[in-house]
N, C-alpha and C positions, 0 to 999 in steps of 0.2 A: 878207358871205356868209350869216350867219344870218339876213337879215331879207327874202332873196331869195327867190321863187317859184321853187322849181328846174322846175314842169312848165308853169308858162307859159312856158319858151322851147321849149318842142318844137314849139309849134307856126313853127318854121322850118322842120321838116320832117314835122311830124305833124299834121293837123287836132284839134280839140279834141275834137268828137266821137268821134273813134278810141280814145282815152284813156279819157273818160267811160263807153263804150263799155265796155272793158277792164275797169272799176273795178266796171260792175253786173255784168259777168259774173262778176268773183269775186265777189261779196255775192252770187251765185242759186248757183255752184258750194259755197259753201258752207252755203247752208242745205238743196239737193241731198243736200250728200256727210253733211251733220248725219243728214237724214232717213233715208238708205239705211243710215247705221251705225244706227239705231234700230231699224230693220228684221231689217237681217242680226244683228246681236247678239242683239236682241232684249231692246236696253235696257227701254223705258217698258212689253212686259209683265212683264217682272222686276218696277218698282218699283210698278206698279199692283196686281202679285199680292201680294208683301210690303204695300202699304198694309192694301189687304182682310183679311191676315189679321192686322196689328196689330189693327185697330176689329174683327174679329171677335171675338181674344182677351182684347183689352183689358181689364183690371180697374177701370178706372177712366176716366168720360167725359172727354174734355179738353175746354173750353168754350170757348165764341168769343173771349172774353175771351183766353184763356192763348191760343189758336191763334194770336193776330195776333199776340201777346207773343214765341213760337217763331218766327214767322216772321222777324220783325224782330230776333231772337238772330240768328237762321239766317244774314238777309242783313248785321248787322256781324260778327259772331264768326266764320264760317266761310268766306265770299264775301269781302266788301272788306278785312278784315284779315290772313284765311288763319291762322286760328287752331288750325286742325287741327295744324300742324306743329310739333312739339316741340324741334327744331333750329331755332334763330334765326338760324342763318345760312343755315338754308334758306329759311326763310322770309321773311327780308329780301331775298333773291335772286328769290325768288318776285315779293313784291310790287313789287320793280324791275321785273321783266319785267312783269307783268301790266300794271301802270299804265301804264308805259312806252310800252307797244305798245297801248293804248286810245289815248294820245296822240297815237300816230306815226298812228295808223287815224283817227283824228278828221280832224288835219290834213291826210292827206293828200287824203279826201273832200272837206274842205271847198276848199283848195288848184285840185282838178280841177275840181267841178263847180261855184263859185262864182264863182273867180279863173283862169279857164281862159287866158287872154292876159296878154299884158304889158298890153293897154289898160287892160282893168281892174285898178285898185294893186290889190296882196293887203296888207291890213296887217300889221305888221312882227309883230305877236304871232304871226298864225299859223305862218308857217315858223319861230319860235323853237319854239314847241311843237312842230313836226314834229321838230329836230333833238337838243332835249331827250327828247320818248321816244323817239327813234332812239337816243342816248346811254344813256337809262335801260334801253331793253332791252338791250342791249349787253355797259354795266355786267354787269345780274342774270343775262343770260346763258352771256357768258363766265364768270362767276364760278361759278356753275354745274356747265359744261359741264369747267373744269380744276381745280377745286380742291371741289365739293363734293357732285358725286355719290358714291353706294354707290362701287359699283363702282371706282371712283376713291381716294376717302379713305379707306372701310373695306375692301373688297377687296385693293389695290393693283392695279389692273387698269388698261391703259394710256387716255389720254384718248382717244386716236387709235382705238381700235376700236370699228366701227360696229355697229348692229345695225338692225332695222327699225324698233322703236319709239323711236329716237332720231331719225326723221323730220323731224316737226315741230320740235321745239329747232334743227335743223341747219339747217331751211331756213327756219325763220324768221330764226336768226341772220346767214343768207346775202343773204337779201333785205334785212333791216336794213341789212346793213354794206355790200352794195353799190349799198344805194341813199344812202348818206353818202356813200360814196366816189364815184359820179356824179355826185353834188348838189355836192360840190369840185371836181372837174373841170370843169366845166359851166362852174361861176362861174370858174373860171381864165381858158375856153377853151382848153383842153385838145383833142387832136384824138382823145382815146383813151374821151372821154365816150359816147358813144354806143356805143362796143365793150361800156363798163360798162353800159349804159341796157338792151342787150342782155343781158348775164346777168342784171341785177336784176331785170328781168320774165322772164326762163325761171325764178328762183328764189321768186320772188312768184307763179308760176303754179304750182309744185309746190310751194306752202306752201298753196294753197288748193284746189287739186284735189284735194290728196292728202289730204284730209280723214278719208276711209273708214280708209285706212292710218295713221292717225299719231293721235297723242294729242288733236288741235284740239277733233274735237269732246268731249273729257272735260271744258271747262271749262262747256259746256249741261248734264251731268249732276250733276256735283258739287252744285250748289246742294241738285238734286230730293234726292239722296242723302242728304246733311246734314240736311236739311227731316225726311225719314223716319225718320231717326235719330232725332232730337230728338224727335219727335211719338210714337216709340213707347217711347221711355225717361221721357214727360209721363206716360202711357196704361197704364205696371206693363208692358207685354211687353219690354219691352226686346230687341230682335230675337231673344228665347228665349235671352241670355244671361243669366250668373247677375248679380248685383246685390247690392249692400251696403245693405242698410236702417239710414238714420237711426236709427228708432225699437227698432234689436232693439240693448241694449247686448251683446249677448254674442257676435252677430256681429261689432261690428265690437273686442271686445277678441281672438276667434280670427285677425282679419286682422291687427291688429297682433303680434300673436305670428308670425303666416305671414312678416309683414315683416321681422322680427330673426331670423327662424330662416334666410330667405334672402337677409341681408345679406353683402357681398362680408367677406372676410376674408383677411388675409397670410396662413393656413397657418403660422403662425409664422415663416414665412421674410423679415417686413420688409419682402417687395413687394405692395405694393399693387394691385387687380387695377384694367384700366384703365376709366375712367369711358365706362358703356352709352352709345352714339349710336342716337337715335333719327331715323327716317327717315317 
C-alpha cells in the first residue's frame, strides 16, 4: 500500500491531463490568492515602509557582510526551525506540519505530473514520502488542533468551535486525511474510493482557493518579517522598541532588579502561581 501510486489509477476513469490540469491550477490559485492578500491587506507596503524607516533611523550601517550573516540566521532560526516559538510543543507541532505537508506537496507533484499511469513504475520512495508527510502533517496537526491551541489549553474553550481563521488548519487537515483515507480505499478496492476522491478534491480546492481567507499565505510573510526584525535590531532602531545595552552596566543591573521585583511569589499561602505559557 505504501509503495503504490494512488493517482495513477485514475486514470481508469480520469485522463492524466485532467489531474495535472487540477494540480497547476491550484499552484496559479495560490500564488493568485498570495498576491490579492498582499494587496488587499496591504502587506509588502507595510514592510517596505517599516524597511525605509529602520535605514532612515538607523544608528548604525549593517554591512554586507553581517546582512548575508542575518539573513541566513533568518532562514535557520526562524523559517526551517521555527524558532520564534517559545512553547516546544508548539513548535514541534509546527515543524511536523510544515515539513510534513512540503513532503505530502512534493510527492504528490511529482506522483501526477511524472508517474502519471500505471505504465510508468513510480518508484517505491515516492509514495512513501507522500504517506509519511501525509502522517507528519496529521501528527502536528491534530496534535495542535486538540490539545495545544490557546484557546484550548489555556482558555478551556472547546476544540470543536470554529471560527474563520481556523480555515486553513481545518482544510488542510481535511484534505490530508482524506486523501489517506482514499489512497486506502483505492488500494483495497473499495467501491467508496471515489466517493472519498470526491471530497478530498472539494477539500484540497478550499485549502487553495481560500488562500485570501485563511492563514496560507502567512507562511510568504513570515520569513520577510523575521528578515526586518533582525536587520533593525543589527541597525540600533529596533522597531522603536526599547533595548537592553550590553555595554551600559547599570541598565542591565535596573533590569535585574525589574526581574526579582516581578518574580511569581505564594503570597505566603504555599501555592505557587502556575508556570507562564507562552504562545
Amino acid at each position: 500500500m505504501f509503495t503504490i501510486n494512488p493517482f495513477a489509477a485514475l486514470t481508469d476513469f480520469l485522463p492524466p491531463a485532467l489531474m495535472q490540469g487540477y494540480v497547476a491550477l491550484m499552484i496559479f490559485l495560490v500564488v493568485a490568492g498570495t498576491l490579492f492578500d498582499v494587496v488587499h491587506k496591504g502587506s509588502a507596503q507595510y514592510f517596505f515602509s517599516n524597511w525605509r524607516k529602520s535605514n532612515t533611523k538607523s544608528r548604525k550601517e549593517v554591512g554586507g557582510g553581517e546582512l548575508v550573516s542575518i539573513v541566513v540566521q533568518t532562514a535557520v532560526v526562524d523559517v526551517l526551525t521555527s524558532g520564534e516559538f517559545c512553547n516546544q510543543r508548539r513548535r514541534v507541532a509546527h515543524l511536523l506540519t510544515m515539513y510534513g505537508f512540503i513532503l505530502y506537496l512534493a510527492a504528490t507533484i511529482v506522483m501526477v505530473f511524472c508517474y502519471p499511469t500505471a505504465a510508468t513504475q513510480t518508484p517505491a520512495l515516492v509514495p512513501q514520502l507522500w504517506w509519511l508527510g501525509g502522517l507528519m502533517v496529521c501528527i502536528g496537526g491534530y496534535w495542535f488542533w486538540f490539545f495545544i491551541r490557546v484557546d484550548v489549553s489555556a482558555e478551556g474553550g472547546s476544540p470543536f468551535r470554529l471560527m474563520r481563521a481556523d480555515l486553513f488548519i481545518l482544510s488542510l487537515l481535511a484534505s490530508v486525511t482524506l486523501g489517506l483515507i482514499w489512497a486506502y480505499l483505492q488500494v483495497g478496492g473499495s467501491g467508496w474510493s471515489r466517493v472519498v476522491f470526491g471530497l478530498y478534491i472539494s477539500a484540497t480546492t478550499v485549502l487553495f482557493a481560500g488562500v485570501p481567507w485563511s492563514k496560507f499565505a502567512h507562511m510568504f510573510f513570515k520569513p520577510a518579517a523575521a528578515l526586518e526584525k533582525r536587520v533593525s535590531k543589527a541597525n540600533g532602531t529596533a522597531e522603536n522598541l526599547p533595548t537592553l545595552s550590553r555595554d551600559d552596566p547599570e541598565q542591565q543591573k535596573r533590569h535585574s532588579m525589574e526581574l526579582l521585583r516581578d518574580a511569581p511569589m505564594d503570597m505566603g499561602l504555599g501555592i505557587k502561581r502556575e508556570a507562564p505559557r507562552h504562545y
